[in-house]
RODO-2510 file (C-alpha; in nm, 4 decimals, decimal comma):
residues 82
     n   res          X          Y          Z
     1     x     1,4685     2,5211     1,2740
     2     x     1,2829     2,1835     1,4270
     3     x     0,9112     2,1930     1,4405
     4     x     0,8434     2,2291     1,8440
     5     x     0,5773     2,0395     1,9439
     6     x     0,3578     2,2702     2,1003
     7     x     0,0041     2,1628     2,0535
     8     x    -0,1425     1,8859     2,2671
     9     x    -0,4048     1,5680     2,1968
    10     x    -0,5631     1,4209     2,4498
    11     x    -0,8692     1,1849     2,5443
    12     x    -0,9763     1,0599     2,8325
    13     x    -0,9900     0,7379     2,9919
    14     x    -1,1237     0,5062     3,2647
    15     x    -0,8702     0,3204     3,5031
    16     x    -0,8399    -0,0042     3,3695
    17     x    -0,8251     0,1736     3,0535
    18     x    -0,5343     0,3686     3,1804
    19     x    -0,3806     0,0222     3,2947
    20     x    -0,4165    -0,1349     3,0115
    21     x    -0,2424     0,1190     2,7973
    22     x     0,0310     0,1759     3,0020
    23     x     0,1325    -0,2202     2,9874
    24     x     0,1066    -0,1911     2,5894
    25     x     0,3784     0,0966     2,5975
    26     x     0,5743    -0,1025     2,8826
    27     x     0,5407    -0,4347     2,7050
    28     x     0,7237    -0,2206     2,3660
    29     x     0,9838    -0,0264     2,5940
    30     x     0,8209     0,3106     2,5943
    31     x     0,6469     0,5778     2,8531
    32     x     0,2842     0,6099     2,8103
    33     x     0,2939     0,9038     2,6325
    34     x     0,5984     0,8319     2,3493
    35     x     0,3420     0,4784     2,2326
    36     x     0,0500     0,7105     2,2248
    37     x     0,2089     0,9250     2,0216
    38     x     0,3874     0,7158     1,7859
    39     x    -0,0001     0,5272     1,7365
    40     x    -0,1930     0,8448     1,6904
    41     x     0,0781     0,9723     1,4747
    42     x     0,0996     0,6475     1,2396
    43     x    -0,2553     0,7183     1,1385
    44     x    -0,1420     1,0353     0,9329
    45     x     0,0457     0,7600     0,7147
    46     x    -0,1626     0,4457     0,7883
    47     x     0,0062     0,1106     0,6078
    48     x    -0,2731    -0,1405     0,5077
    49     x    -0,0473    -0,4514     0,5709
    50     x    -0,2937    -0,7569     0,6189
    51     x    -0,1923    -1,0026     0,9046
    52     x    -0,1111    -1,3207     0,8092
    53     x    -0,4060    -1,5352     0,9018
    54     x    -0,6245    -1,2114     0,6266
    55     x    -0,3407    -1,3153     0,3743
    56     x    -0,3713    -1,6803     0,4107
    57     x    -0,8063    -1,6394     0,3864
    58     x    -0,7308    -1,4440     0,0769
    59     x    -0,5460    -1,6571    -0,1079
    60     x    -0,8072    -1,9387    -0,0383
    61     x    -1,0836    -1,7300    -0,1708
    62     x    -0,8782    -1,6289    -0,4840
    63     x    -0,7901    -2,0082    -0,5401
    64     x    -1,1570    -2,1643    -0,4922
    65     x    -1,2347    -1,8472    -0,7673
    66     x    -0,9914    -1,9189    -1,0009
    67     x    -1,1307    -2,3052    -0,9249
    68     x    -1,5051    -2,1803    -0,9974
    69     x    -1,4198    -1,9993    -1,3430
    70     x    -1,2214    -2,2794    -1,4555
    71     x    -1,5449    -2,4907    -1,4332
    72     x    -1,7674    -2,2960    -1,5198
    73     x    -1,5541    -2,2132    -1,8587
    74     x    -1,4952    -2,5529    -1,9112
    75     x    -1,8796    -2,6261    -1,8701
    76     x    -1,9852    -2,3416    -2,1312
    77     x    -1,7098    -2,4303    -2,3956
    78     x    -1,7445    -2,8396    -2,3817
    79     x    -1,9991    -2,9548    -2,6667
    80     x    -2,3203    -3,0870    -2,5289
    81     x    -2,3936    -3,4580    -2,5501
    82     x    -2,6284    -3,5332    -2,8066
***
């Protein structure tokens, strides 16, 4: 037997609120309420993808790192003039 959905969520909301969210659902094909509840639901099984712009400032950061050790190893391990 299917779980019935019998318990509700709710929140309130301002009008332009209510506006707002109601072209987000529209803009993806949906009523109001299925978006809501496919975005409150997707939190029980949240995926941590990063967008691409986080990728792309993460990859600098590891680069310029790698960079950095591979100086700074280079500077420790290189005799010293004498």
């Amino acid at each position: 037997m299917p779980d019935l959905r019998v318990r509700t969520v709710g929140t309130r909301v301002c009008e332009e609120e209510y506006q707002a969210l109601e072209k987000l659902a529209a803009a993806r094909g949906q009523t109001l309420s299925e978006w809501t509840r496919q975005v409150v639901l997707a939190q029980l099984n949240p995926t941590t993808t990063a967008n691409p712009h986080e990728e792309m400032v993460t990859a600098e950061v590891l680069a310029l790192r790698e960079i950095l050790l591979n100086v700074l190893f280079r500077m420790v391990n290189e005799p010293s003039p004498s």
